[in-house]
TORDREN-399040 format. One record per residue: x, y, z of N, C-alpha, C, O in turn; residue number from 1. Coordinates in pm, 1 decimal. Layout:
# residues N
<atom n_px="X" n_py="Y" n_pz="Z" ca_px="X" ca_py="Y" ca_pz="Z" c_px="X" c_py="Y" c_pz="Z" o_px="X" o_py="Y" o_pz="Z" num="NUM"/>
...
//
This chain:
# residues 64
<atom n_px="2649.2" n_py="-20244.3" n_pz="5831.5" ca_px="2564.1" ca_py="-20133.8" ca_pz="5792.4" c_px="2569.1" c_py="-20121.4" c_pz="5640.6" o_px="2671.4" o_py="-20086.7" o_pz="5581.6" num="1"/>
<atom n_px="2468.9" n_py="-20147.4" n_pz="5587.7" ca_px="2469.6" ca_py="-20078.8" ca_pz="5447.9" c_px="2445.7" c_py="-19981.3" c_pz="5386.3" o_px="2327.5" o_py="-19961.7" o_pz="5414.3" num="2"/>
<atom n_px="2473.5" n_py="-19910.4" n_pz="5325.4" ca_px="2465.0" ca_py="-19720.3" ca_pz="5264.1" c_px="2445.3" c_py="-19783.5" c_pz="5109.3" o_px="2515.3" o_py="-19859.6" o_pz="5042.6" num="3"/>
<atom n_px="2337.7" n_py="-19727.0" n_pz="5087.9" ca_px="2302.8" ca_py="-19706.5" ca_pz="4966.1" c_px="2337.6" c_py="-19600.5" c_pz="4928.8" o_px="2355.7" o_py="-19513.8" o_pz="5014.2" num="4"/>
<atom n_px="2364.3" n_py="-19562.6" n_pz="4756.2" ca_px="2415.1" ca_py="-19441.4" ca_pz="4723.4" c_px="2363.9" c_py="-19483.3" c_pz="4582.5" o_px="2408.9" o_py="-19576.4" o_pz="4515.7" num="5"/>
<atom n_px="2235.4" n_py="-19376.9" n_pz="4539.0" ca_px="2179.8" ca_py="-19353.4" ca_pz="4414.5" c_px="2204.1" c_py="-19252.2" c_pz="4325.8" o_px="2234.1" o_py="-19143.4" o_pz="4374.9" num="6"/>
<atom n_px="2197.7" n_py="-19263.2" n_pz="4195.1" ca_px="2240.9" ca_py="-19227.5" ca_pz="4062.6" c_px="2144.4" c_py="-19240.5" c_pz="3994.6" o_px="2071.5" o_py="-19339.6" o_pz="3989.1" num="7"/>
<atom n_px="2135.5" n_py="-19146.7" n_pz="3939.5" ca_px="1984.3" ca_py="-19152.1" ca_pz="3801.3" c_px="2045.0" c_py="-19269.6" c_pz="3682.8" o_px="1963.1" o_py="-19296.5" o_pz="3595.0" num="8"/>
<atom n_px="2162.8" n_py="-19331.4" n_pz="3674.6" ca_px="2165.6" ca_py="-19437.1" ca_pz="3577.5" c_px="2238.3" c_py="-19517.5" c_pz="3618.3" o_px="2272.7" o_py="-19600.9" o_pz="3534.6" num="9"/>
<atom n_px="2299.8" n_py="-19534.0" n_pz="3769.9" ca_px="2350.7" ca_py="-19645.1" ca_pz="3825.7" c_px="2307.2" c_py="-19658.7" c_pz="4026.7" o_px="2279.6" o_py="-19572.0" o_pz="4109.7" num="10"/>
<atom n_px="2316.7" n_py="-19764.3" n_pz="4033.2" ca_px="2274.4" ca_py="-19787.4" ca_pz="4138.1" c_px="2450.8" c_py="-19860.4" c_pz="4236.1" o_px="2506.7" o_py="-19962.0" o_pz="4194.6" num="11"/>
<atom n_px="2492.1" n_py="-19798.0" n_pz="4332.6" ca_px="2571.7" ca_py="-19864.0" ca_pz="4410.5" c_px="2537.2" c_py="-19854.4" c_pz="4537.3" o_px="2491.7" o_py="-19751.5" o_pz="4587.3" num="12"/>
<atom n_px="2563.6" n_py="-19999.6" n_pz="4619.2" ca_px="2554.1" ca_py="-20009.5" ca_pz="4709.1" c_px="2697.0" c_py="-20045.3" c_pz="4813.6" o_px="2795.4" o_py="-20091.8" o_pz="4756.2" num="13"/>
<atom n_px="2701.5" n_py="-20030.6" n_pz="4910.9" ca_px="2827.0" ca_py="-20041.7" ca_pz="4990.2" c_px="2804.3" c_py="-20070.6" c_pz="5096.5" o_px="2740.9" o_py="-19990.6" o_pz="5165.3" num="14"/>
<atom n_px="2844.2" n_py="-20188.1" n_pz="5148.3" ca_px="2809.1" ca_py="-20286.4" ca_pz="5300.0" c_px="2942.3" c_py="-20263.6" c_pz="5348.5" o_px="3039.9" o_py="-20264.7" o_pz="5273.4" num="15"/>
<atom n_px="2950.9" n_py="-20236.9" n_pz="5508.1" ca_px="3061.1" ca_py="-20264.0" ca_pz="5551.1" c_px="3015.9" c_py="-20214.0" c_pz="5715.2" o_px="2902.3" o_py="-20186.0" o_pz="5753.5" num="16"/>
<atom n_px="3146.3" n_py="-20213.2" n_pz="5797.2" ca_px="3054.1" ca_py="-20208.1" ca_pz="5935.8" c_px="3178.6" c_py="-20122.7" c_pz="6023.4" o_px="3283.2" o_py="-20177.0" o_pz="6059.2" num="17"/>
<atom n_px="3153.5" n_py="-20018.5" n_pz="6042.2" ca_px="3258.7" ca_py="-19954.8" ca_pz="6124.4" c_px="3233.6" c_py="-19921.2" c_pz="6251.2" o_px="3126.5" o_py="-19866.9" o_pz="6278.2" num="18"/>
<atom n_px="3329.9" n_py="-19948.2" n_pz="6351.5" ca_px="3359.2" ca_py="-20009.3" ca_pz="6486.0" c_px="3434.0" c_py="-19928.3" c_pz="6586.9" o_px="3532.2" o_py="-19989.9" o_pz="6628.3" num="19"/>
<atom n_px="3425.4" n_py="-19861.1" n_pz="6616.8" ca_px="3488.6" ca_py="-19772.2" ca_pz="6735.1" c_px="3521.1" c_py="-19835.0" c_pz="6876.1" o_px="3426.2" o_py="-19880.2" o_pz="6940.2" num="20"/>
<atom n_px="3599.8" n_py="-19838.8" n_pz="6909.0" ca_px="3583.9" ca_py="-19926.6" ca_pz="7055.4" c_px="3640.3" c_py="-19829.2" c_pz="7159.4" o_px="3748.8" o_py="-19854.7" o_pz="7211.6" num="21"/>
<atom n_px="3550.9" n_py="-19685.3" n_pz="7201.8" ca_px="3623.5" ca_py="-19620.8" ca_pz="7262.2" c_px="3463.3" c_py="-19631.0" c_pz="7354.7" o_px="3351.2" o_py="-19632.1" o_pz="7304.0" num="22"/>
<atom n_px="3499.2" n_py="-19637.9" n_pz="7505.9" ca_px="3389.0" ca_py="-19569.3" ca_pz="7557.2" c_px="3317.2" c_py="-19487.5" c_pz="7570.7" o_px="3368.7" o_py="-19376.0" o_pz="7577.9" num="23"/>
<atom n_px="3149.1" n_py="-19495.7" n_pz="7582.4" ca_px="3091.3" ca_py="-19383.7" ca_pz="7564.1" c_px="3106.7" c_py="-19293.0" c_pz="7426.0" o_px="3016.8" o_py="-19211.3" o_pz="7406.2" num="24"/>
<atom n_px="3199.2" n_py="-19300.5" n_pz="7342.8" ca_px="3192.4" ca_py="-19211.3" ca_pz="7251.2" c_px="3176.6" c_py="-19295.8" c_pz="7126.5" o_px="3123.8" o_py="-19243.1" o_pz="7028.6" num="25"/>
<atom n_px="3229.2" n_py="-19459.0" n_pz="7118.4" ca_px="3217.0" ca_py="-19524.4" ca_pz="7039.8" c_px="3119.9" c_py="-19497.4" c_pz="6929.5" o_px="3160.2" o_py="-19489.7" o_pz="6813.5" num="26"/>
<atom n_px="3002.8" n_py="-19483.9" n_pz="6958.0" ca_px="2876.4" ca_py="-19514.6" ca_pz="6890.6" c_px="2908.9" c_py="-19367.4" c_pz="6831.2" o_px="2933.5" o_py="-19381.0" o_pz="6711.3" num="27"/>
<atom n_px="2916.5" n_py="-19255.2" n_pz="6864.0" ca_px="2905.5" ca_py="-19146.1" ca_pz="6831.5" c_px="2988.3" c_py="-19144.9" c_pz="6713.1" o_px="2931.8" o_py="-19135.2" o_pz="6604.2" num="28"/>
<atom n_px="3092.0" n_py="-19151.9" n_pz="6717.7" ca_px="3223.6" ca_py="-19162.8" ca_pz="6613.0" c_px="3184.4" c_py="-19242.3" c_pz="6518.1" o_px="3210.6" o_py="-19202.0" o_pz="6404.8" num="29"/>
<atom n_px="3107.8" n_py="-19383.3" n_pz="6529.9" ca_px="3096.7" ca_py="-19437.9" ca_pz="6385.9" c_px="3030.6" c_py="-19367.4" c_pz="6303.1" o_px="3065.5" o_py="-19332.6" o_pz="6190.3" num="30"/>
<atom n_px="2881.6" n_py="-19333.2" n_pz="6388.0" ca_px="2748.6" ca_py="-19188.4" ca_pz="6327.7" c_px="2854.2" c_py="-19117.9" c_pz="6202.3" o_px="2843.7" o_py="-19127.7" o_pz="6080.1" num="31"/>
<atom n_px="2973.1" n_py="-19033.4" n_pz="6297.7" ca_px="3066.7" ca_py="-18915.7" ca_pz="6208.8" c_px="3073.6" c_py="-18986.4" c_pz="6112.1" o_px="3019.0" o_py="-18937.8" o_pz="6013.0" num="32"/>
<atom n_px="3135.7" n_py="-19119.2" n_pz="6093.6" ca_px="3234.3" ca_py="-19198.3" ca_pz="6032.9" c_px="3167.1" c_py="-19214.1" c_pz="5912.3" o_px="3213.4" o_py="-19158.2" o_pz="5812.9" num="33"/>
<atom n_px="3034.3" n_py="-19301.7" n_pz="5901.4" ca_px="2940.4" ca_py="-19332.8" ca_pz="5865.0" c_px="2905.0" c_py="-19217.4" c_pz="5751.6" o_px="2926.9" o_py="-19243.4" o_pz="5633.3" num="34"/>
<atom n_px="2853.0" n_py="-19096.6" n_pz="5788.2" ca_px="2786.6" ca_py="-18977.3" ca_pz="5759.2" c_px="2892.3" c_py="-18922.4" c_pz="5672.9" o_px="2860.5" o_py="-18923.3" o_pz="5554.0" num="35"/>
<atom n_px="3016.8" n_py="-18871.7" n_pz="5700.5" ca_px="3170.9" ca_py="-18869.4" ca_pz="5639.2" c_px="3193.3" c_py="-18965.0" c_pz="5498.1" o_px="3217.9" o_py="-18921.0" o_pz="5385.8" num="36"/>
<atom n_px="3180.5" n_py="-19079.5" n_pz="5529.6" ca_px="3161.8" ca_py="-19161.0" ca_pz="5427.5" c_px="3036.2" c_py="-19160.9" c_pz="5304.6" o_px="3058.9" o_py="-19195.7" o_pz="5188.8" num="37"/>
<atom n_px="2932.6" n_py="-19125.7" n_pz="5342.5" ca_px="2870.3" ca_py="-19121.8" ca_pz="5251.7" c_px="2865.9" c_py="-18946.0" c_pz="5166.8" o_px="2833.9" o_py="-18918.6" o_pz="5051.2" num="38"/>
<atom n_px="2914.5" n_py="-18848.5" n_pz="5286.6" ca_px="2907.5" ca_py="-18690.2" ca_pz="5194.2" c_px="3016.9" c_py="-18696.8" c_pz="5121.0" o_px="3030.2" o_py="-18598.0" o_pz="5048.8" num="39"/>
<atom n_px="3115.8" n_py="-18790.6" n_pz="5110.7" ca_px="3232.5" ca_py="-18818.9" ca_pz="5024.6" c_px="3215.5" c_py="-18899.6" c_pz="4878.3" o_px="3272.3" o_py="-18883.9" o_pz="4770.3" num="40"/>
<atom n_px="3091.2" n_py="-19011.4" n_pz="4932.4" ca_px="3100.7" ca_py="-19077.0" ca_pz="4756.2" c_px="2954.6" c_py="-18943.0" c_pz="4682.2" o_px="2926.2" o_py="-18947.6" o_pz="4562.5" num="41"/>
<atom n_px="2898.5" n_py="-18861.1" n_pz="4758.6" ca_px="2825.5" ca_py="-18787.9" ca_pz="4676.3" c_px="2910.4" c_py="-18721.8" c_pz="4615.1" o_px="2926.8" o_py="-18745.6" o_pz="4495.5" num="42"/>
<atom n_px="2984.9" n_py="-18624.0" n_pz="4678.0" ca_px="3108.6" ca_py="-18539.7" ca_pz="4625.2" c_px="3178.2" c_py="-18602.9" c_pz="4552.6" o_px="3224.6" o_py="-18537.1" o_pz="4459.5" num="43"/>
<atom n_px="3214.0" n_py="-18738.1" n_pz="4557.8" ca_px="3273.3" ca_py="-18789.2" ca_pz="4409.0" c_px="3169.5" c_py="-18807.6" c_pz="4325.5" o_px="3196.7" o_py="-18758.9" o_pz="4215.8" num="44"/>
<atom n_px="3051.5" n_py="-18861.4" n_pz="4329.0" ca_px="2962.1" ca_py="-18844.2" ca_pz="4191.5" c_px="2930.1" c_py="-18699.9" c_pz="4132.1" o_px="2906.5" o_py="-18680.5" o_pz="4012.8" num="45"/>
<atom n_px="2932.4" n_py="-18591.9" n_pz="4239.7" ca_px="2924.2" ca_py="-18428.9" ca_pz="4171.7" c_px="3073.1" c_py="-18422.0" c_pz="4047.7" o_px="3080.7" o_py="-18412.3" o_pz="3925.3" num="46"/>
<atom n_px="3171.0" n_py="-18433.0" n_pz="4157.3" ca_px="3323.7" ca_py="-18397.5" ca_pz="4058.3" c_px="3298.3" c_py="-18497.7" c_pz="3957.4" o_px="3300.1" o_py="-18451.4" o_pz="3843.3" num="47"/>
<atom n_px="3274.3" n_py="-18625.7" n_pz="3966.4" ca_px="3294.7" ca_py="-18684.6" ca_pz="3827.9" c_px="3192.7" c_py="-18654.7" c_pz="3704.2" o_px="3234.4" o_py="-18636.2" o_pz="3589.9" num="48"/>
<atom n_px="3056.2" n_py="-18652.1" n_pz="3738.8" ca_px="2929.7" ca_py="-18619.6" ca_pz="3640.6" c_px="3006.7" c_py="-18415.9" c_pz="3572.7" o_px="3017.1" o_py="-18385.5" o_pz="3453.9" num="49"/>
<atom n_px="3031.7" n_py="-18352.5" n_pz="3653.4" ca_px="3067.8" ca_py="-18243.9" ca_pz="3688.9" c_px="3193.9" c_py="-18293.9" c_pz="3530.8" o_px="3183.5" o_py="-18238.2" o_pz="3421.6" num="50"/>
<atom n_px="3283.2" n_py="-18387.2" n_pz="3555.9" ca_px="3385.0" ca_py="-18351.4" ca_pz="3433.2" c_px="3361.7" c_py="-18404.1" c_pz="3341.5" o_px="3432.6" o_py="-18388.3" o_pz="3242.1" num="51"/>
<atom n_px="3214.6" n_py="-18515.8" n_pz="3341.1" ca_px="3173.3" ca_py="-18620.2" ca_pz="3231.0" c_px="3099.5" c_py="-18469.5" c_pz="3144.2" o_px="3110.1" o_py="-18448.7" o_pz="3023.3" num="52"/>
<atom n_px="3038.0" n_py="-18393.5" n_pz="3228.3" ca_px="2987.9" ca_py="-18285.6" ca_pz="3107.0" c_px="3118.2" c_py="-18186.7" c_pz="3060.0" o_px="3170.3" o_py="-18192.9" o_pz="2948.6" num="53"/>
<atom n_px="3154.1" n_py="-18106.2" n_pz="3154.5" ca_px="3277.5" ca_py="-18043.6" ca_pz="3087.8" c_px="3374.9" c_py="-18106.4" c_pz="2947.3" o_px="3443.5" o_py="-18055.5" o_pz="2858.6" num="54"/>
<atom n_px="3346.2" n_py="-18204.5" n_pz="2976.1" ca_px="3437.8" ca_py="-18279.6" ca_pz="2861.3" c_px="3343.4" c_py="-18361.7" c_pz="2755.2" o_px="3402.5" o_py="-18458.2" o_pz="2706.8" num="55"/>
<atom n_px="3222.6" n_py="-18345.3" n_pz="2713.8" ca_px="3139.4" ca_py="-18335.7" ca_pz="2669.3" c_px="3116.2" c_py="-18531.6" c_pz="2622.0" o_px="3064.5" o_py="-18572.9" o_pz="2518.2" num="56"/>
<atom n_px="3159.3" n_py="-18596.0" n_pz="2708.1" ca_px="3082.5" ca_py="-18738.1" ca_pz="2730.6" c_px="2971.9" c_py="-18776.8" c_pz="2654.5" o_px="2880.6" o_py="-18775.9" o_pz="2737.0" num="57"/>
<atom n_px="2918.2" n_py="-18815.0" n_pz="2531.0" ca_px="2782.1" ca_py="-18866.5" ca_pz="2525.4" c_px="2746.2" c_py="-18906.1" c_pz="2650.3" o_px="2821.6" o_py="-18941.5" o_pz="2740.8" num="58"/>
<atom n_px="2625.1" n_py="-18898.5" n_pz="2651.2" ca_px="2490.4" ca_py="-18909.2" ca_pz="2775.1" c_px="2523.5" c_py="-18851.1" c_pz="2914.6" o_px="2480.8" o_py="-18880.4" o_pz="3026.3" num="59"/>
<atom n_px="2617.0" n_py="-18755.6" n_pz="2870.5" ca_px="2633.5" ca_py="-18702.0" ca_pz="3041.9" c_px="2555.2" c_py="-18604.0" c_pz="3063.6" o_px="2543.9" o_py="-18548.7" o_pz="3172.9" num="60"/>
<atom n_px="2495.0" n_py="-18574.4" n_pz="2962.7" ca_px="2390.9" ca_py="-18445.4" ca_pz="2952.1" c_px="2288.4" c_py="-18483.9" c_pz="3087.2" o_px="2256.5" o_py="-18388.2" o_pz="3157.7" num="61"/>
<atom n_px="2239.0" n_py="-18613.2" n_pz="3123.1" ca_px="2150.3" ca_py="-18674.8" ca_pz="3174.9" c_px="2195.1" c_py="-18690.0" c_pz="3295.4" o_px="2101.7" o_py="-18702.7" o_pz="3374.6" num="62"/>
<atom n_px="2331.0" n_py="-18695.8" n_pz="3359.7" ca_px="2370.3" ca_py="-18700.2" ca_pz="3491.3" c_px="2376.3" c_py="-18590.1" c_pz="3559.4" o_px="2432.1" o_py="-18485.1" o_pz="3527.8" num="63"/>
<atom n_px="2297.5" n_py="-18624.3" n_pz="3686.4" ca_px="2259.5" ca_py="-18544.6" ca_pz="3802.2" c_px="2355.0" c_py="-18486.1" c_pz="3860.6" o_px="2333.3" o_py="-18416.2" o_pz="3959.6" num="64"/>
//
């Protein structure tokens, strides 16, 4: 599965494939897993853009 994760001045992408092997619930749990994983690298681009301005970074003025 690949998750894209966009940035107004960088672009990352992240391939990887997560696997549950429980019955019946398998599929459900990766969904969490999956979804978990990506509200986590947003929340790290908030906290980090978040201290690139506090700490007054050239060009962080521009991060989202």
């Amino acid at each position: 599965m690949a998750t894209p994760y966009r940035a107004p001045l960088a672009d990352q992408r992240f391939e990887g494939e997560i696997k549950v092997k429980v019955p019946i619930l398998g599929g459900k749990l990766e969904k969490v897993m999956a979804d978990l994983f990506v509200e986590a690298r947003e929340k790290e681009h908030s906290v980090g853009a978040a201290w690139l301005r506090d700490n007054h970074i050239p060009g962080s003025e521009t991060i989202v």
